[in-house]
C-alpha positions in Angstrom: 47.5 -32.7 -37.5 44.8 -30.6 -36.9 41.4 -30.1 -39.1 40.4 -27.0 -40.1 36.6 -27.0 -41.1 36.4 -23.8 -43.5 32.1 -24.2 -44.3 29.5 -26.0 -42.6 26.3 -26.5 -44.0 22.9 -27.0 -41.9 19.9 -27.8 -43.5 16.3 -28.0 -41.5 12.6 -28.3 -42.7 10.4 -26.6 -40.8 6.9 -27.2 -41.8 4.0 -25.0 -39.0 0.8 -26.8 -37.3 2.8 -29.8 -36.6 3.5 -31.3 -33.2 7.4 -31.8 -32.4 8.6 -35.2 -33.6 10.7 -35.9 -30.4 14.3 -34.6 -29.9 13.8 -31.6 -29.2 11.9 -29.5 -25.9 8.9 -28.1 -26.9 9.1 -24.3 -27.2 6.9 -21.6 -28.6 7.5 -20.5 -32.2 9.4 -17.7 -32.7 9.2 -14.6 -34.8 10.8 -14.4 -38.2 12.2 -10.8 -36.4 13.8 -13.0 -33.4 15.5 -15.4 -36.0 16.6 -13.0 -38.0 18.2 -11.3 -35.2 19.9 -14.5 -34.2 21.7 -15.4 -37.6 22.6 -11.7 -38.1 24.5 -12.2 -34.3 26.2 -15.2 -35.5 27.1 -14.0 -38.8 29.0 -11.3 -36.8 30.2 -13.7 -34.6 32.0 -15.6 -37.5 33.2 -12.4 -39.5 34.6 -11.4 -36.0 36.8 -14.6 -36.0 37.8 -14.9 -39.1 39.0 -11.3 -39.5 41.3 -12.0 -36.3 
């Protein structure tokens, strides 16, 4: 039977001027502009699929 996951939930700290804590590549911070842009792309992404 398949599983249907209806809401995921992600939580992240983020705290600035601290080096990366392994796990991760190292990249350059980004803009609260370039984030935003992100979610709002995935957000549409979503709405797109579930309006299908």
């Amino acid at each position: 039977m398949p599983l249907e996951i209806r809401e995921l939930v992600i939580k992240a700290t983020v705290v600035n001027g601290q080096g990366p804590s392994g796990g991760g590549s190292e990249q350059q911070p980004q803009d609260n502009n370039t984030i935003d842009e992100i979610v709002s792309k995935v957000m549409q992404i979503i709405k797109d699929k579930t309006e299908r």
